[in-house]
N, CA and C of each residue as an Amber inpcrd file, in Angstrom:
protein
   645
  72.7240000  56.1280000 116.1150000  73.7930000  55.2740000 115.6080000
  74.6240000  54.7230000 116.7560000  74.8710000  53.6620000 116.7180000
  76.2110000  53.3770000 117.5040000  77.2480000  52.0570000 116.7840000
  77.8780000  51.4060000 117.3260000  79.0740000  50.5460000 117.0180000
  79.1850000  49.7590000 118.0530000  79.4780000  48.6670000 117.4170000
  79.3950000  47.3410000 118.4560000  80.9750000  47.6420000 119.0720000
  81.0600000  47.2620000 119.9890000  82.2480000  46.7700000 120.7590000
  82.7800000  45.0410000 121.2590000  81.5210000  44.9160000 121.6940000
  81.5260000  43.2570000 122.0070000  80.6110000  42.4970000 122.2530000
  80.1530000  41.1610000 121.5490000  79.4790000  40.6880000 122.0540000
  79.5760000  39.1600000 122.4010000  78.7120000  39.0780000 123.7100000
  78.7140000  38.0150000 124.3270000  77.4880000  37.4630000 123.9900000
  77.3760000  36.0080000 124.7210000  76.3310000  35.2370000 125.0660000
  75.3100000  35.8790000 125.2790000  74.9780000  36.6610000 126.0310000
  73.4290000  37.1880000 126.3740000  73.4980000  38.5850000 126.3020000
  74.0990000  39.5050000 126.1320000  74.2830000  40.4780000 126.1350000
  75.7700000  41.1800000 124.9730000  75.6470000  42.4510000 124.5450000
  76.4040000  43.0910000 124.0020000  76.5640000  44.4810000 124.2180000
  78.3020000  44.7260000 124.0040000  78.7050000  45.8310000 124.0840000
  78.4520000  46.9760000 123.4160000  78.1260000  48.3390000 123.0820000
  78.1540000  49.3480000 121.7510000  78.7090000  50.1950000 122.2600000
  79.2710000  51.2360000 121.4250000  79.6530000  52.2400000 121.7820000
  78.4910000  53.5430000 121.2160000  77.9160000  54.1850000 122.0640000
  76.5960000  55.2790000 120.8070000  77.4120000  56.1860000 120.5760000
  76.9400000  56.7540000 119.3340000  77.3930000  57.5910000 118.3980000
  76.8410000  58.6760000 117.7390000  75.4410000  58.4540000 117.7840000
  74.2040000  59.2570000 117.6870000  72.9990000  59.4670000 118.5650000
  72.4810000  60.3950000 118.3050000  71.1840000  61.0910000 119.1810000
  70.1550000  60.5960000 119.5530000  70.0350000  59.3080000 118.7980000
  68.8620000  58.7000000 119.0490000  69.3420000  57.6610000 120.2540000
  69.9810000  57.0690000 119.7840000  70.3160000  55.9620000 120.9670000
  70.7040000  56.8710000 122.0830000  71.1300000  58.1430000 122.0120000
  71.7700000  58.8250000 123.0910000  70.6490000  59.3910000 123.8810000
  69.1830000  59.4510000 123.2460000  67.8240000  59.9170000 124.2800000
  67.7370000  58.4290000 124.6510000  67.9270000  57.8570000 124.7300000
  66.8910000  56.0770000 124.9330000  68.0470000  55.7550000 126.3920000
  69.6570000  56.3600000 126.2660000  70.4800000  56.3060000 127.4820000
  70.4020000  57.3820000 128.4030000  70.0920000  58.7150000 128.3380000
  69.2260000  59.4890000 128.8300000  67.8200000  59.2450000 129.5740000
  67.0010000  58.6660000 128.7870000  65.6590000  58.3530000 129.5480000
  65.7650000  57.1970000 130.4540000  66.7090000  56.2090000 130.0600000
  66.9390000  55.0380000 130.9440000  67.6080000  55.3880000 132.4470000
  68.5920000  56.1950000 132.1900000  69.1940000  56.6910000 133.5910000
  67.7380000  57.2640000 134.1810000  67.6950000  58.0540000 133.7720000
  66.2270000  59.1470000 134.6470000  65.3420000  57.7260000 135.4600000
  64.7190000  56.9500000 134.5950000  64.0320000  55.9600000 134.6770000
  64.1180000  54.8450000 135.7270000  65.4880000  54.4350000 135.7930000
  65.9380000  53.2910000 136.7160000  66.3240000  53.9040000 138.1410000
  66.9380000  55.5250000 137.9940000  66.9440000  56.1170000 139.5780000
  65.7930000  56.9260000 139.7520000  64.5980000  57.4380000 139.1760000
  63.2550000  57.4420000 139.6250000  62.6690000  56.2960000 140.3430000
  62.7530000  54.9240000 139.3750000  61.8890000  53.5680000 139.8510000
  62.2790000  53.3350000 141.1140000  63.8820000  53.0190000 141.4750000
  64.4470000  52.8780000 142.5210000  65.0410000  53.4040000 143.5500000
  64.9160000  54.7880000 143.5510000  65.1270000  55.2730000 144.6580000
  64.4520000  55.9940000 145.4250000  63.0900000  56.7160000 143.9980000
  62.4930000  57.2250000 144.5830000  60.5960000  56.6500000 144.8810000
  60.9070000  55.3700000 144.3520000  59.9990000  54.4800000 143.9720000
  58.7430000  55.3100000 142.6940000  59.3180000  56.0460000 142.1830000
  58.1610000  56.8070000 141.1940000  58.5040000  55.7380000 139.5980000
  57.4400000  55.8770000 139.2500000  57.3730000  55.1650000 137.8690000
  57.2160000  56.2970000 136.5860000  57.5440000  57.1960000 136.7920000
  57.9170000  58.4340000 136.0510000  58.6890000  59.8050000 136.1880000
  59.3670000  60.3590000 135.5230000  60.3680000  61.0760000 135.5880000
  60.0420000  62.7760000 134.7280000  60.3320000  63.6660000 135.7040000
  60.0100000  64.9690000 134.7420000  60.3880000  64.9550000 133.4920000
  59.7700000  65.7250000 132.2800000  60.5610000  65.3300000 130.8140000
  61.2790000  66.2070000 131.1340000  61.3540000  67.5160000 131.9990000
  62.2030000  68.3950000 131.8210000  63.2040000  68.0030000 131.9110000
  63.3860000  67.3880000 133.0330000  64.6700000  67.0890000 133.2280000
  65.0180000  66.0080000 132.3070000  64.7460000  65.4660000 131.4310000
  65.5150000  64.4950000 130.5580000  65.8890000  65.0240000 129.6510000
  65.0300000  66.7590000 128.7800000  65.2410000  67.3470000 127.9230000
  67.1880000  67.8870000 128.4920000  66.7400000  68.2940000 129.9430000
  68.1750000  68.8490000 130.4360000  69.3440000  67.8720000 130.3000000
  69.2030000  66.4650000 130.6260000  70.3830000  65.7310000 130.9560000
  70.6200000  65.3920000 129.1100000  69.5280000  65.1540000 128.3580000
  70.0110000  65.2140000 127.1200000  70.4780000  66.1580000 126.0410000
  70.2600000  67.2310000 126.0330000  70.7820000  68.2880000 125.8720000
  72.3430000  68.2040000 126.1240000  72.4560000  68.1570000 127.5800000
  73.9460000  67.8850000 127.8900000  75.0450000  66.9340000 127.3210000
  74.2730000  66.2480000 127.0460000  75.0430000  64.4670000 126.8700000
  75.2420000  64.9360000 125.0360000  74.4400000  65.4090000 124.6830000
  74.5010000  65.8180000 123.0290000  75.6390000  66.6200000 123.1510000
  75.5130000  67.5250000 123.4300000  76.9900000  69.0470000 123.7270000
  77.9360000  67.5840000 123.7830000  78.3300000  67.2010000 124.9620000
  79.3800000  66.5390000 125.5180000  80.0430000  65.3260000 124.2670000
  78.9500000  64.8760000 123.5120000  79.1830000  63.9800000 122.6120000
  80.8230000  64.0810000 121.9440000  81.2870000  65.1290000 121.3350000
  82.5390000  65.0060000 120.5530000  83.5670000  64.7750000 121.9510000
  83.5230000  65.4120000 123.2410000  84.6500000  65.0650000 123.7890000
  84.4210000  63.7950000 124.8160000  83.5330000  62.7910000 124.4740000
  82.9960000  61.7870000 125.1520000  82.7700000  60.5500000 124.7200000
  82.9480000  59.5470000 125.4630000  82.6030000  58.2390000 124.8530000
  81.6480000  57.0430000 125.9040000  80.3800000  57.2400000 124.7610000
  79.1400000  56.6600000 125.7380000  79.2490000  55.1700000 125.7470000
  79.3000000  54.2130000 126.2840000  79.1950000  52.9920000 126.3330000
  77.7400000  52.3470000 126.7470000  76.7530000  51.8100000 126.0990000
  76.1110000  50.8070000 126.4960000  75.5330000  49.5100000 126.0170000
  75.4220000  48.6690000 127.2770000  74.8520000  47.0490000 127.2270000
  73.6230000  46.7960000 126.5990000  73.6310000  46.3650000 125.5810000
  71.8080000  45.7020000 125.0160000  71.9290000  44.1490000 125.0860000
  70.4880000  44.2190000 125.8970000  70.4160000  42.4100000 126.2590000
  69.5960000  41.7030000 124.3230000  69.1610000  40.4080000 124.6270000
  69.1590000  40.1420000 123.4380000  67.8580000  40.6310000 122.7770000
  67.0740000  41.6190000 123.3600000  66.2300000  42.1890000 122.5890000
  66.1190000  43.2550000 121.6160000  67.3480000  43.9160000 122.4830000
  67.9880000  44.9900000 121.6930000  67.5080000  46.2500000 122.5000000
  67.1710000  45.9980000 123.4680000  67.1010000  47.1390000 125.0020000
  68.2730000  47.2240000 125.9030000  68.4380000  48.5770000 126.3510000
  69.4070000  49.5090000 126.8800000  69.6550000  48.3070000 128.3120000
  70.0710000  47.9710000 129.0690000  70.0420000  47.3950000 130.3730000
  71.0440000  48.1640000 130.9410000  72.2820000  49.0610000 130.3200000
  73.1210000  49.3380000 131.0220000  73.4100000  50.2360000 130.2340000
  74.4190000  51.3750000 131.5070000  75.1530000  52.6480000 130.2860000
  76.0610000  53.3180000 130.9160000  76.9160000  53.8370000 130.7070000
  77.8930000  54.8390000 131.2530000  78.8280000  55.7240000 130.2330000
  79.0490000  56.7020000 130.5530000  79.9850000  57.8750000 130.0870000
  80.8390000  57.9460000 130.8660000  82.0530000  58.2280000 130.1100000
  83.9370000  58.9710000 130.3640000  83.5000000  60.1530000 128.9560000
  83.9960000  61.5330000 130.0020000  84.1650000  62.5130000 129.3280000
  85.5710000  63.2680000 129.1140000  86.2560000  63.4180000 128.4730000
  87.6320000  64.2500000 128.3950000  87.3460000  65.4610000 129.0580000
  87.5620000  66.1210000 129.8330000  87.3750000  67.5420000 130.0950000
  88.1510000  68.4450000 129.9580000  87.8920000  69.5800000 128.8910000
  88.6520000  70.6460000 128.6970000  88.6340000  71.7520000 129.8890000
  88.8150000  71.8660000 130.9810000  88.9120000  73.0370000 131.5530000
  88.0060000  73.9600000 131.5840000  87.1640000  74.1050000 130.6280000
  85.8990000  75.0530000 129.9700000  84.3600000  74.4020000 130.4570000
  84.2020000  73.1310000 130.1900000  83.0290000  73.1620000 130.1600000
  82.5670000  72.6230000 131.7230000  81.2410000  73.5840000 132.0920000
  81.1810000  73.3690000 133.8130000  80.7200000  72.0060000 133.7030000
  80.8770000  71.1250000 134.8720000  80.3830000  70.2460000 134.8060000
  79.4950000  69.5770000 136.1160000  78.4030000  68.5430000 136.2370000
  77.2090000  68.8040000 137.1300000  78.3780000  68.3380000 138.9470000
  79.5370000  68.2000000 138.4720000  80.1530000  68.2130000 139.7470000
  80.3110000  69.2860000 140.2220000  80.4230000  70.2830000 139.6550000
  80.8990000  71.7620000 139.7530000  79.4710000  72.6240000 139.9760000
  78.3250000  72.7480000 139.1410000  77.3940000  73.3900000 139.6630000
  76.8140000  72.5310000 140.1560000  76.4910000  71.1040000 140.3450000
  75.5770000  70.7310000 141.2840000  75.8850000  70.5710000 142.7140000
  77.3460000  70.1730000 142.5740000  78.2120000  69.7160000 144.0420000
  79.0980000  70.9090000 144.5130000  79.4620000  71.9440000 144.1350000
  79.7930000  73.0550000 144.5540000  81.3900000  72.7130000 144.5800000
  82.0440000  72.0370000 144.1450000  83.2910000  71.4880000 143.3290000
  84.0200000  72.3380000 142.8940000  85.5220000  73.5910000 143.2500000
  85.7280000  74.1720000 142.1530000  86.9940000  73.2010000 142.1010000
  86.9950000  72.4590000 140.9180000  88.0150000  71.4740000 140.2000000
  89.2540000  72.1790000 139.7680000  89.2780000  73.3980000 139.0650000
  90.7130000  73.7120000 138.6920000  91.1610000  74.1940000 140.3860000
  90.6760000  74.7750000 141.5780000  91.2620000  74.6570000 142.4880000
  92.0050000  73.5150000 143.1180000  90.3350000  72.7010000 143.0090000
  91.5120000  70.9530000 143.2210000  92.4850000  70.6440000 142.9170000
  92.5230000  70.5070000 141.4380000  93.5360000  70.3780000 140.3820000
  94.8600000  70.9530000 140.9220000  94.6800000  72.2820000 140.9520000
  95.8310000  72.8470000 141.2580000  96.8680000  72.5730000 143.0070000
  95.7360000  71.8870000 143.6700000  96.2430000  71.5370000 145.1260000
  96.8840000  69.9780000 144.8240000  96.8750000  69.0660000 143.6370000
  97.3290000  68.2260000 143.8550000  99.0700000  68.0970000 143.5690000
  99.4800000  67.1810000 144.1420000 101.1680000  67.3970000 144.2210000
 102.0130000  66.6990000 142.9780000 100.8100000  66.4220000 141.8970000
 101.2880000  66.2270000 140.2270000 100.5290000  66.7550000 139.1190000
 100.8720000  67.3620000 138.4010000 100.1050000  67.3880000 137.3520000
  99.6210000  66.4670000 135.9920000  98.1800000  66.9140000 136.2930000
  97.7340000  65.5040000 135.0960000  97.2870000  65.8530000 133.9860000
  97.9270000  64.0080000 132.8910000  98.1260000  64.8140000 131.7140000
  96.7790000  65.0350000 131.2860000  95.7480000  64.1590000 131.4810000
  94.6840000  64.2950000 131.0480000  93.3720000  63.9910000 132.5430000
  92.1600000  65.0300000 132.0470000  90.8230000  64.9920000 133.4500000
  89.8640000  64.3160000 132.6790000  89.5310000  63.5140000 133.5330000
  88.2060000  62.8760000 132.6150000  86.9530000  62.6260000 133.6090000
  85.4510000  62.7960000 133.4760000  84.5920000  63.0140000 133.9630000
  83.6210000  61.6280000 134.3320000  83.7160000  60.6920000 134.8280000
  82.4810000  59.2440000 134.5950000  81.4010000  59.9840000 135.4050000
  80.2640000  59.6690000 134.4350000  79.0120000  59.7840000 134.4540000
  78.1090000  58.9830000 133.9990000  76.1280000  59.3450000 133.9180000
  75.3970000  58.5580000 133.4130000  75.7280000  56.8310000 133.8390000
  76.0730000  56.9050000 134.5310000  76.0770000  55.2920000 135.0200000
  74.6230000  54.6680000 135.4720000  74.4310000  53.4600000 135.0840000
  72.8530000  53.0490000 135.2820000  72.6900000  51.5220000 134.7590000
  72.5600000  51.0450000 135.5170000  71.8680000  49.1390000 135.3000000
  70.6380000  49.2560000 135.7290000  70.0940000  48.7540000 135.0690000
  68.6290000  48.2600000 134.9310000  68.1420000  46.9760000 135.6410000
  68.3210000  46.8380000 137.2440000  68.7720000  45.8320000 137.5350000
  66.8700000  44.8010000 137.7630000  66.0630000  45.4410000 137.4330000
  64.6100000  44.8210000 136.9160000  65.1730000  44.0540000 135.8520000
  65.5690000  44.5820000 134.9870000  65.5970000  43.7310000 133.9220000
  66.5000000  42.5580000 133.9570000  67.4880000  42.9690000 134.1640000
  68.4110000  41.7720000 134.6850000  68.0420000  40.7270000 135.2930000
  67.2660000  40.7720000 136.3780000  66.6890000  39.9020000 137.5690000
  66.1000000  38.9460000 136.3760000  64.8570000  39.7370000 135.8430000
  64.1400000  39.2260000 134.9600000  64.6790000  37.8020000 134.2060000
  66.2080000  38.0000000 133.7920000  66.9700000  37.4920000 132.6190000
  67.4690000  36.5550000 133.1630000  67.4140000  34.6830000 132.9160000
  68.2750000  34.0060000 133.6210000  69.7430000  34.4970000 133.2170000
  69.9770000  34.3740000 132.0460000  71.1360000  34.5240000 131.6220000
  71.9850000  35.6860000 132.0240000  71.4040000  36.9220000 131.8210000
  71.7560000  38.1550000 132.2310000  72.1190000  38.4830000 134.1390000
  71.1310000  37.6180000 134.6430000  71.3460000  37.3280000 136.4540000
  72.4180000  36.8740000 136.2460000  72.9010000  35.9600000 135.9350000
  74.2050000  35.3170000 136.2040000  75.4360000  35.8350000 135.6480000
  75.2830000  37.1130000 134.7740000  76.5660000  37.4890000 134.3440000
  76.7370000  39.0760000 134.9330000  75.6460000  39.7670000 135.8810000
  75.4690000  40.7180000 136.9200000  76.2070000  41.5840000 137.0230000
  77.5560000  40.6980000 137.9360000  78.4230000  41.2860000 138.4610000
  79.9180000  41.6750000 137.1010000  79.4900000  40.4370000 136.1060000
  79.9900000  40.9860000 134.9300000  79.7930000  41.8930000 134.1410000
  78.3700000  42.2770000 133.9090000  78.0550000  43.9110000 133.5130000
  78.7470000  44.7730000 134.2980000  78.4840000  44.8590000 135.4990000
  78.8660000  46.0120000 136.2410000  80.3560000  46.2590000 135.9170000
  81.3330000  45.2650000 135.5450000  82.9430000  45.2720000 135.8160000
  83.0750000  45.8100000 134.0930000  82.6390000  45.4350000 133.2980000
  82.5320000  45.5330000 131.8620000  81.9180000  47.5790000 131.8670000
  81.4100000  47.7740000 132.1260000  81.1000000  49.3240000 132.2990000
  81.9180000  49.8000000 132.7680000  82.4040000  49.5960000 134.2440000
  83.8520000  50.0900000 135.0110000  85.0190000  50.2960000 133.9310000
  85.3130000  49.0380000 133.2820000  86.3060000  48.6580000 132.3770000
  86.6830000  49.4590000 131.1350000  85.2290000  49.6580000 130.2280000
  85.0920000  50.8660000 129.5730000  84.9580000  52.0520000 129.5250000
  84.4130000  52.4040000 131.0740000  84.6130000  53.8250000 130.9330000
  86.2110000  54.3040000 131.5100000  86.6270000  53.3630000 132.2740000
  87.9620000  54.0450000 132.7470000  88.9070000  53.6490000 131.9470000
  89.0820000  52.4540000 130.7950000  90.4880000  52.5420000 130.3290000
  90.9120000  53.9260000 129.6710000  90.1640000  55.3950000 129.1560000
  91.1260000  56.2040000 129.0480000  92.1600000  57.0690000 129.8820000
  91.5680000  56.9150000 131.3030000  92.1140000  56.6180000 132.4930000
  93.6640000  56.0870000 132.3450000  93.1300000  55.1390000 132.4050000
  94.4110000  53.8180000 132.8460000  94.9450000  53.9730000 131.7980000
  95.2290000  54.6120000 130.6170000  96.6100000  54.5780000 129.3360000
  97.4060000  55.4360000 129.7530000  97.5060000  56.8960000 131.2230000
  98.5080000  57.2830000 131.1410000  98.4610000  57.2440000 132.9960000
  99.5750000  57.2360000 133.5270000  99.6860000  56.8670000 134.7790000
  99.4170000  58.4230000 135.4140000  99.1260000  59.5780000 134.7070000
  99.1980000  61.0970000 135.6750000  97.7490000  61.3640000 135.3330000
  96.5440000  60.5320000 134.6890000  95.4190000  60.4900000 134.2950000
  94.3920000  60.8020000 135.7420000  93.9090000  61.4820000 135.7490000
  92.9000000  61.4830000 136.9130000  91.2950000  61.6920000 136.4960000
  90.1240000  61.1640000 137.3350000  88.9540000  61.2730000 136.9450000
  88.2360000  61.8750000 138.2910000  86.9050000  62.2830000 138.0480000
  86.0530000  62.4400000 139.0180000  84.8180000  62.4530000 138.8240000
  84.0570000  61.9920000 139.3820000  82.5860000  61.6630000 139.3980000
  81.7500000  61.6060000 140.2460000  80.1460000  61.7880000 139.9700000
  79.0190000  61.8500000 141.1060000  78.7750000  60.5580000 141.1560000
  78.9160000  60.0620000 142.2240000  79.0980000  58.1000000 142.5650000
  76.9200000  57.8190000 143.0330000  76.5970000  56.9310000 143.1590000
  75.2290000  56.8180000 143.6710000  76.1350000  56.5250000 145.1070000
  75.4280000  56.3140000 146.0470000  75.5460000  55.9440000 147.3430000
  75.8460000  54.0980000 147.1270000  75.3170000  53.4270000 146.9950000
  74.8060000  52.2820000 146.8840000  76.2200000  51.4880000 145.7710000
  76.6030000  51.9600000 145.1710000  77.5610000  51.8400000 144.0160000
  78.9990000  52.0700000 144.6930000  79.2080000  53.3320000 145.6070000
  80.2840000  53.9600000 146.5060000  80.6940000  52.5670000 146.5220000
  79.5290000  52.0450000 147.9070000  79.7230000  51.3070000 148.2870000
  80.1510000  50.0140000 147.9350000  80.4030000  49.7190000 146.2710000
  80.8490000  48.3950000 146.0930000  82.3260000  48.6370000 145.2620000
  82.7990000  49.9270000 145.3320000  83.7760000  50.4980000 144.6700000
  85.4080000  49.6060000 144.9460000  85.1620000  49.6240000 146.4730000
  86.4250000  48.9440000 146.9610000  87.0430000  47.7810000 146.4020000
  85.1980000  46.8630000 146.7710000  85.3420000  45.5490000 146.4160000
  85.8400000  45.0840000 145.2220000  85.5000000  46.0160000 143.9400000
  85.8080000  45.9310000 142.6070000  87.6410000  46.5270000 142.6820000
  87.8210000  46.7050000 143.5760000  89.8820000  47.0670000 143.2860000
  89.5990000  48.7600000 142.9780000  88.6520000  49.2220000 143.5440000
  88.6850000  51.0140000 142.7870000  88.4430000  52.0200000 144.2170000
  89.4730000  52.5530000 144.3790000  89.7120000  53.0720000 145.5040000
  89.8080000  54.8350000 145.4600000  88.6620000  55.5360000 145.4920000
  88.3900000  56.6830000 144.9090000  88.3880000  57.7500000 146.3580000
  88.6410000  59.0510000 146.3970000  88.2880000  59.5940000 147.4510000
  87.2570000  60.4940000 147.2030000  86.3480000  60.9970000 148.3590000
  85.0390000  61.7550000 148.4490000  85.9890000  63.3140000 148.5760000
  85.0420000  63.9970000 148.1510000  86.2100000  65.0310000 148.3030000
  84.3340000  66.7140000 148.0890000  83.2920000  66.4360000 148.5340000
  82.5440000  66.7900000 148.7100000  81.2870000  66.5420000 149.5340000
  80.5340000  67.1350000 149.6650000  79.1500000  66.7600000 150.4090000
  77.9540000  65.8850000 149.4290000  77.4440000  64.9610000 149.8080000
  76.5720000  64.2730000 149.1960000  75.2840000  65.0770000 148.8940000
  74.5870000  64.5500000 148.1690000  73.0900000  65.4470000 147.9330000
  72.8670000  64.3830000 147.0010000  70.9120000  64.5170000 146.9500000
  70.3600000  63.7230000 145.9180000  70.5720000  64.7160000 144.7190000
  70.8930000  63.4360000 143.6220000  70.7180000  63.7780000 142.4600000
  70.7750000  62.9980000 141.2920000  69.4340000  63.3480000 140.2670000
  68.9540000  62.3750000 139.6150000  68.3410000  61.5850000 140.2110000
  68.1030000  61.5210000 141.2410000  67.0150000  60.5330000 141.7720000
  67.6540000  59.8090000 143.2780000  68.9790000  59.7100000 143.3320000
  69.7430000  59.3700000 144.3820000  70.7650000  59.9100000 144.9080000
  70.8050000  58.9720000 145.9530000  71.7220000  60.2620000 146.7590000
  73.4480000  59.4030000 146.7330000  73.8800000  60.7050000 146.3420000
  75.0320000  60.9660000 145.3580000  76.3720000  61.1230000 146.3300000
  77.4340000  61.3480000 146.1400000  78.6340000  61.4480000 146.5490000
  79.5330000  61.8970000 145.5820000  80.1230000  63.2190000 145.2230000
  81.1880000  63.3650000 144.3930000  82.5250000  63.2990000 145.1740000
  83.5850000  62.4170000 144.0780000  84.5230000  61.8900000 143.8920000
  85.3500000  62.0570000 143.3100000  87.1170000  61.5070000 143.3770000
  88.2360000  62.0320000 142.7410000  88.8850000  60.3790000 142.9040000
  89.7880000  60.3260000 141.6830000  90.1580000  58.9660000 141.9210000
  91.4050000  59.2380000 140.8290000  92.8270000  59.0980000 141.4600000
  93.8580000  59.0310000 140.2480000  94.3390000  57.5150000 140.0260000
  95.6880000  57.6400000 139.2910000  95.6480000  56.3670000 138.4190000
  96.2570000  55.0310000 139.2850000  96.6950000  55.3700000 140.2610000
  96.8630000  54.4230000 141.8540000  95.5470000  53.9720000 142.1530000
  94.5160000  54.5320000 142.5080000  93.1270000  54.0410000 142.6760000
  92.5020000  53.0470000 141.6670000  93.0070000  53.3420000 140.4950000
  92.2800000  52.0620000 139.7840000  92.8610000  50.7610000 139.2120000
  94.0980000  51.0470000 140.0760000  94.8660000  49.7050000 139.4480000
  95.0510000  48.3000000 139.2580000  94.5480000  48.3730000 140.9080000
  94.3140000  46.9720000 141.1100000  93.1990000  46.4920000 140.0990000
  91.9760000  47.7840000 139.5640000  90.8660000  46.8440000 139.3070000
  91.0630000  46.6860000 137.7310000  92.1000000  46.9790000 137.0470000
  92.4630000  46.3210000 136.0030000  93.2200000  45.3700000 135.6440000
  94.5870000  45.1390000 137.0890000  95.0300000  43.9640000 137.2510000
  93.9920000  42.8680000 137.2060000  93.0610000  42.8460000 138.3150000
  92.5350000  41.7510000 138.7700000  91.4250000  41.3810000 137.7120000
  90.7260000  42.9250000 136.6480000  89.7320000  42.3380000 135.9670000
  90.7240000  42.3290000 134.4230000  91.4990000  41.6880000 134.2220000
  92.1750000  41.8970000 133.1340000  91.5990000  41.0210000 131.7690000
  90.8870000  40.0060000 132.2490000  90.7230000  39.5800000 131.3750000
  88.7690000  39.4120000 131.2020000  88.1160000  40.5080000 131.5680000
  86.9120000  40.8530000 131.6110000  86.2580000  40.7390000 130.5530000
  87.0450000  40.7130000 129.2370000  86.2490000  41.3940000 128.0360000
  86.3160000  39.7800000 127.4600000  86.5950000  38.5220000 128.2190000
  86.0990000  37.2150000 127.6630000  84.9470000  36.7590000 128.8010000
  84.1500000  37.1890000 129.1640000  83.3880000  37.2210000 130.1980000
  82.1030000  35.9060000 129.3210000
């Protein structure tokens, strides 16, 4: 199941809501950082059974966002998770992260932690798409946009996430100014960077993309 959010010209927004669409955003992540980073054209099932598994658990305190071009295929996806304090998360056992230590070293307390994950463009397909090429850099800002406005509703809001390398790198440019606050390692298929970013870091990129969602 899911729910529309928005749609444009060549592409549309949903929000998923159910299990099915939630393996098809699961297998797509696995899929697009296998193809491209590690140039393999297939992906262990184990590990998709694992990352979906997870993404199911996570479902009630989470909100999945993804792009279907006009066929009605996944091209894009990302998760913001609320985090209760309780549940470990792959920053913590994969990146060796202990977060309530963090937490507790910073010089405010926040009202709410939230987790971005599963991030993934399908950027084959895109290429593919005249229409979809040309609105690119608008997917990418439209994902940013949705997964962080629960972020951006309270100013003591903080997030953190496993960034790709390649993505880090265009973070700035987009107005999102995050700090590394661990050691990189591949994972999921690329090599990763976990991250911390409070509500100063993302400001500019809602000033400047404010009016994104007429794209």
């Amino acid at each position: 199941m899911k729910d529309l959010v928005k749609n444009f010209d060549a592409f549309s927004v949903w929000r998923i809501i159910g299990k099915t669409e939630l393996k098809k955003l699961s297998s797509l992540v696995l899929d697009v950082n296998y193809k491209h980073h590690l140039n393999q054209h297939y992906f262990p099932q184990e590990e998709l059974k694992k990352i979906y598994l997870e993404d199911v658990a996570s479902l009630p305190d989470s909100r999945f966002y993804a792009i279907y071009d006009g066929k009605g295929e996944i091209i894009a996806a990302v998760k913001c998770q609320k985090w209760n304090y309780s549940t470990v998360l792959a920053i913590e056992k994969d990146f060796m992260v202990d977060l309530k230590y963090f937490i507790h070293g910073l010089n405010f307390e926040p009202r709410e932690v939230f987790h971005i994950g599963r991030f993934v463009i399908d950027q084959d397909k895109i290429r593919k798409n005249k229409d979809l090429n040309q609105k690119k850099l608008s997917i990418l800002k439209l994902l940013m946009h949705y997964a962080l406005l629960p972020v951006f509703e309270n100013s003591s809001n903080i997030f953190f996430c496993e960034c790709d390398e390649k993505l880090y790198s265009k973070l700035n440019f987009l107005g999102l100014y995050p700090k590394i606050i661990g050691s990189p390692k591949v994972y999921l298929g690329s090599k990763t960077i976990p991250i911390y970013c409070d509500h100063r870091g993302i400001e500019k990129f809602f000033y400047t993309s404010k009016n994104i969602e007429y794209v």
